[in-house]
C-alpha positions in Angstrom: 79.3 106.8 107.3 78.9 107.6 103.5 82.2 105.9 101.3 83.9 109.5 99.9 83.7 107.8 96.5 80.3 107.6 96.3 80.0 111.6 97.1 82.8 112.3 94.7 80.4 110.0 92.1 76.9 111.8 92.9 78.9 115.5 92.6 80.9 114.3 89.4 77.5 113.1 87.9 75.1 115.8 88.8 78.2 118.7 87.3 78.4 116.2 84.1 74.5 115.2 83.8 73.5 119.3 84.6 76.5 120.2 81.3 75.2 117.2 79.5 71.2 118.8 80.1 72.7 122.2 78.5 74.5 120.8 75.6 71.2 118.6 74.8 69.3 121.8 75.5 71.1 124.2 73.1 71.3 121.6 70.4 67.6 121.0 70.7 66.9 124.5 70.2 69.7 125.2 67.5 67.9 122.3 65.9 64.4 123.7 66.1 66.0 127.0 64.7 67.0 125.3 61.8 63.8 122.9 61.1 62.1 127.0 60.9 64.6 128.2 58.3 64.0 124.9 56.5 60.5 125.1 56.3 60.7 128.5 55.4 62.7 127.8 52.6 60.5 124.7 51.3 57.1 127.5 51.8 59.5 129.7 49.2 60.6 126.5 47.3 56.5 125.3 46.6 55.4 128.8 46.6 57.5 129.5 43.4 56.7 126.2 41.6 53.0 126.7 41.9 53.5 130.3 40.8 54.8 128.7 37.5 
């Protein structure tokens, strides 16, 4: 016989560890989104200081 605790634990940690691999997920890719625009901005940035 399994103690109800440690079911109540495994259910509560795999619905917190499955929101927490979302959250790390979206920020990860809002991240990434905003490394592009960086870089894009720092192409502009050089491309206009060799331009003078």
């Amino acid at each position: 016989m399994i103690p109800v605790s440690y079911i109540v634990t495994a259910i509560v940690s795999a619905a917190f560890g499955s929101v927490t691999t979302i959250l790390m997920l979206s920020i990860t890719a809002a991240a990434k989104k905003a490394d592009e625009e960086e870089d894009k901005l720092f192409c502009e940035y050089l491309k206009g200081k060799k331009m003078e």
